[in-house]
C-alpha positions in Angstrom: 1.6 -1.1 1.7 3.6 -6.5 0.8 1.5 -4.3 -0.1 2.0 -3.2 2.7 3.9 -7.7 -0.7 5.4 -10.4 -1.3 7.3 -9.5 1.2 6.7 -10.9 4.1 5.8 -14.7 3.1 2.5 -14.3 5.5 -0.2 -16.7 5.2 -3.2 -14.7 3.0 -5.3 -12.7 5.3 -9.1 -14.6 5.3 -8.5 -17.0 7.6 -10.2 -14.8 9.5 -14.3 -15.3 10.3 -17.4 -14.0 7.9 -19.8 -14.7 10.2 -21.0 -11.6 9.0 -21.8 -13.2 4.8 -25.0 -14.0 3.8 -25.2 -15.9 1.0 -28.1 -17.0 -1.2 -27.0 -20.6 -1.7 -26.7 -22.5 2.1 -23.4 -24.7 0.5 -21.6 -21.3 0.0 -22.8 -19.6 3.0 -21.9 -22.3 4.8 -18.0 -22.2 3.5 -18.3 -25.6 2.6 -15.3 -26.5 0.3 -13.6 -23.3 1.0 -9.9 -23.3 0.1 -7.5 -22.9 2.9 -5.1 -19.7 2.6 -2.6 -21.0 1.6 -4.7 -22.6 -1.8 -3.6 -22.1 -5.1 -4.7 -19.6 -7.7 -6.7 -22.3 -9.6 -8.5 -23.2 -6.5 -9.4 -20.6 -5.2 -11.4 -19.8 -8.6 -12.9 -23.2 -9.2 -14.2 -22.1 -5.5 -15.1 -19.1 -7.1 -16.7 -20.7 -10.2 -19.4 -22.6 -7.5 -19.7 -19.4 -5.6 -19.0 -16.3 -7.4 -20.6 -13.8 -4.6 -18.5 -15.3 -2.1 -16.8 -12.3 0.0 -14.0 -14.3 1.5 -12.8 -16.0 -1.7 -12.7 -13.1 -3.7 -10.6 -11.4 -1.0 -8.1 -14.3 -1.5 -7.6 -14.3 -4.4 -7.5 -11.0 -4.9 -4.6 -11.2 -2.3 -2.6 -13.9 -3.8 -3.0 -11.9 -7.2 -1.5 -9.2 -5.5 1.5 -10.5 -4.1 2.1 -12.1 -8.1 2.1 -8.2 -8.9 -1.4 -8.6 -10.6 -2.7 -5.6 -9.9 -5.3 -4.9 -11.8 -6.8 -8.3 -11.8 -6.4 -8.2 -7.3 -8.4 -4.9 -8.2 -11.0 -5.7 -9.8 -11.4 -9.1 -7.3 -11.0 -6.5 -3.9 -13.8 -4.5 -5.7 -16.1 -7.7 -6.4 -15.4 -8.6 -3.0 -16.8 -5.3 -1.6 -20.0 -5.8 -3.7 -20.9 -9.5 -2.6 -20.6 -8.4 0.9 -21.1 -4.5 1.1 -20.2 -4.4 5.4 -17.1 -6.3 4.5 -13.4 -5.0 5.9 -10.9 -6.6 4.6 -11.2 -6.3 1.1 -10.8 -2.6 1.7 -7.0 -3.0 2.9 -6.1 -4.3 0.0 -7.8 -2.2 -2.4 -5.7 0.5 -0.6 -2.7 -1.4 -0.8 -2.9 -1.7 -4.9 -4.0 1.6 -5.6 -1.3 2.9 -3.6 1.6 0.3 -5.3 -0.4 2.2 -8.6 0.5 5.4 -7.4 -3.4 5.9 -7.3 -2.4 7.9 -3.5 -5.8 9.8 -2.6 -8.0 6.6 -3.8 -5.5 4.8 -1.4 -6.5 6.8 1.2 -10.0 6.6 1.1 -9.7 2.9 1.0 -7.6 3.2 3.8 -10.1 5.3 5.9 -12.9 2.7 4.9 -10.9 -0.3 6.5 -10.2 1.9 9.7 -13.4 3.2 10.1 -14.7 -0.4 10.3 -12.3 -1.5 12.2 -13.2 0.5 14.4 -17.4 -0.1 14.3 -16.0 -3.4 15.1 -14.6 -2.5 18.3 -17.4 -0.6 19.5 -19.7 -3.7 19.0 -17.1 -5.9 21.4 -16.9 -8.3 18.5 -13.9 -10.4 17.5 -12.1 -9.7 14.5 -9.0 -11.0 13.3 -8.5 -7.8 11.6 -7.7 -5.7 14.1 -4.6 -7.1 14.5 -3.8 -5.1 11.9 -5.2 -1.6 12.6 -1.5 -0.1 13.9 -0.1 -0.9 10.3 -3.1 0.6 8.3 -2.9 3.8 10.2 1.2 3.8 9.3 0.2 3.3 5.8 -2.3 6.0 5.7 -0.3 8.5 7.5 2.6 7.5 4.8 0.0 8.9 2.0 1.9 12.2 0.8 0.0 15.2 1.5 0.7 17.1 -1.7 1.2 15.6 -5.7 4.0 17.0 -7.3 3.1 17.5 -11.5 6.5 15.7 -11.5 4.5 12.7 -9.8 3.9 11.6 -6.1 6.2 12.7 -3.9 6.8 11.0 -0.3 7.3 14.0 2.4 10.4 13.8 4.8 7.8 13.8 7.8 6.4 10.5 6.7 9.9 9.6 5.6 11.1 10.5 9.4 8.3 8.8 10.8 8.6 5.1 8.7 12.6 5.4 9.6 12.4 5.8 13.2 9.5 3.6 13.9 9.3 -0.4 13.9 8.5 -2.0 10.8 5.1 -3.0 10.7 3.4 -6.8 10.0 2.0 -6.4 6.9 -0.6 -8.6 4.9 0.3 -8.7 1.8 3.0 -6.5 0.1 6.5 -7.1 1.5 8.4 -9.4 0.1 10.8 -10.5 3.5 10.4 -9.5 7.0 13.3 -7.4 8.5 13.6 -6.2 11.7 15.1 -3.0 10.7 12.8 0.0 10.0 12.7 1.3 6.5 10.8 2.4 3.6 10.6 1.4 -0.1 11.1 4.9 -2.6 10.6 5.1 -6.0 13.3 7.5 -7.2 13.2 8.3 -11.1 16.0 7.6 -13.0 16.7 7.6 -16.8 15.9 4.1 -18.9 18.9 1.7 -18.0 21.1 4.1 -16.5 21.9 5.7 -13.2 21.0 9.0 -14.4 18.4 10.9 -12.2 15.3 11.5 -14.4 13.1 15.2 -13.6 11.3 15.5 -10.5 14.1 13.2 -8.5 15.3 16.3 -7.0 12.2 17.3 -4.9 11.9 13.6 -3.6 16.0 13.7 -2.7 15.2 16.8 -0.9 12.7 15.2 1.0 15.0 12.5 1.6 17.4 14.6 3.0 15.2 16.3 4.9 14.6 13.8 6.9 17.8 12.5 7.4 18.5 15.9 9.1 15.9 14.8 11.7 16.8 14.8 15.0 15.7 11.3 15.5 17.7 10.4 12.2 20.8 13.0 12.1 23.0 10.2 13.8 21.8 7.6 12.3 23.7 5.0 9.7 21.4 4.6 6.6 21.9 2.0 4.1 20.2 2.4 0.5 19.6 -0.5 -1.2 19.0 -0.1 -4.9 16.4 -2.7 -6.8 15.5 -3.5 -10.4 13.3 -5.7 -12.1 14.2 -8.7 -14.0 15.1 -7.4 -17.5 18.2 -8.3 -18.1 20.9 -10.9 -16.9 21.4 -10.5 -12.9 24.7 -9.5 -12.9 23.8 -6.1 -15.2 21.1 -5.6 -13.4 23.3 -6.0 -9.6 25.5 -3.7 -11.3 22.8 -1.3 -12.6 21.7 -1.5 -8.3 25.0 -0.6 -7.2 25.4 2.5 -9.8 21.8 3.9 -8.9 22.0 3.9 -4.7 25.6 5.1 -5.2 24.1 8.2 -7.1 21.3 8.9 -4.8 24.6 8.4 -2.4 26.0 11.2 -3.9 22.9 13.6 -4.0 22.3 13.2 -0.3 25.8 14.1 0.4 25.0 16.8 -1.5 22.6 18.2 0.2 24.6 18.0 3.5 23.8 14.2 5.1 27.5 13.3 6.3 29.4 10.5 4.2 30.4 8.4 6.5 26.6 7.9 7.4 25.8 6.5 4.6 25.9 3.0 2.4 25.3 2.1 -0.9 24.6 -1.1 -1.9 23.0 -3.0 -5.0 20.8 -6.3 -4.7 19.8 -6.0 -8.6 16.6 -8.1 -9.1 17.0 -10.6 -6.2 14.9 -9.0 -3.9 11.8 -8.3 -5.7 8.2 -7.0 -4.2 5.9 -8.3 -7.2 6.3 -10.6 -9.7 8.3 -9.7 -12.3 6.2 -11.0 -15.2 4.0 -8.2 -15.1 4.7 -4.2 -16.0 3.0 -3.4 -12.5 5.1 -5.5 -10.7 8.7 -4.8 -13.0 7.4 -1.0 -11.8 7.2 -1.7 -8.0 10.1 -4.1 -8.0 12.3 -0.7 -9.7 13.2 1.1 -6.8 15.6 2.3 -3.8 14.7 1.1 0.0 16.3 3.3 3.1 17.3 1.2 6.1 17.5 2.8 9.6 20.8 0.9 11.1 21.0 2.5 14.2 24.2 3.8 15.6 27.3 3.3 13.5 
């Protein structure tokens, strides 16, 4: 889901060519003045402010807004994006990528089968696209969506569990806040309000978990779960907080029959976030355990 971040400190994706846009005014068709990717915020949108149906601006922004854990705002940019340019691609991977940090999973998808599906259009004309660099890790994150929604919320099967776990981490574009070489995957496992107690509905995600862990591609596997928070409160309650809440989910795994001795807890508090923590979106997303896939102890 980046988003894809954020997490990996990637350049923002339109550096890519429109030669698709048409534009009513030549100075914006041609790109003239276009920020480079790696413009600020207030660029990009005095940009925006000379050309506010330009495709590629809109995108990134919308992309940058995203990886401050501005959700709603990257939204509604992706979506403005979509309707200046209507064949557009991109925008439609990162629309996926917020809905899905939203928990918004089957309007994810959809977005997610947009991009793809254009991806591939592209291909079948020969044409060059930067994009499709990026196919392998939009069909990952589509095949992550969970097939079924618990009442309880969303809940992340152990297939697509088994399948992040034993398969190399993706590049991503937007919502990954560091790149590791390891393969894992960011959970969002309920607990109480400032406490390591498990909230309802954790259960059927932990037994998911451990389901996978059970795998035959994972059964011998050394796991380390990392526990998150957001930034409320001073960093070392909220390392402590980290180190009480993976040690719990620890616990649960054990059991439900995942060996011990294949399994770490440790706590990183608010120091690793995904999305900026001056937002409720992004204190949600940055609340959370990640499992890592360690290999052979």
């Amino acid at each position: 889901m980046k988003r894809l971040g954020s997490v990996l400190a990637l350049p923002l994706l339109l550096a890519f060519g429109w030669s698709e846009l048409a534009f009513a005014d030549d100075r914006c068709s041609r790109g003239e003045g276009l920020p480079s990717a790696s413009a600020s915020e207030n660029e990009l949108r005095r940009f925006i402010e000379m050309c506010p149906e330009h495709a590629a601006a809109l995108n990134n922004l919308a992309v940058l807004l995203e990886n401050k854990g501005r959700l709603e705002e990257a939204k509604r940019l992706y979506h403005r994006a979509v309707a200046a340019n209507p064949s557009a691609v991109a925008p439609y991977a990162g629309l996926g990528d917020v809905l899905r940090a939203q928990g918004q999973l089957q309007e994810a998808a959809s977005a997610y089968k947009t991009f793809l599906a254009r991806l591939e259009a592209v291909k079948r004309a020969g044409s060059s696209n930067g994009l499709l660099q990026y196919e392998d890790v939009y069909r990952d994150r589509l095949a992550q969506i969970p097939i079924k929604a618990q009442s309880s919320g969303q809940v992340i099967g152990a297939e697509s569990i088994t399948r992040t776990l034993t398969s190399k981490p993706p590049r991503t574009r937007g919502l990954s806040v560091r790149a590791r070489a390891e393969p894992h995957i960011d959970i969002h496992i309920r607990f109480d309000f400032d406490s390591a107690r498990l909230r309802g509905g954790a259960d059927e995600q932990l037994d998911e978990i451990a389901r996978a862990l059970k795998h035959e591609a994972l059964k011998d596997r050394h796991i380390v779960i990392e526990g998150h928070t957001d930034s409320t409160g001073t960093a070392t309650y909220n390392r402590k907080l980290s180190i009480k809440r993976s040690a719990t989910v620890r616990l649960e795994l054990m059991g439900r029959g995942i060996e011990g001795h294949r399994l770490s807890a440790l706590g990183f508090g608010e120091t690793r976030p995904l999305a900026d923590n001056a937002t409720e979106e992004g204190q949600a997303r940055n609340r959370r355990v990640t499992f890592v896939n360690m290999g052979k102890r």
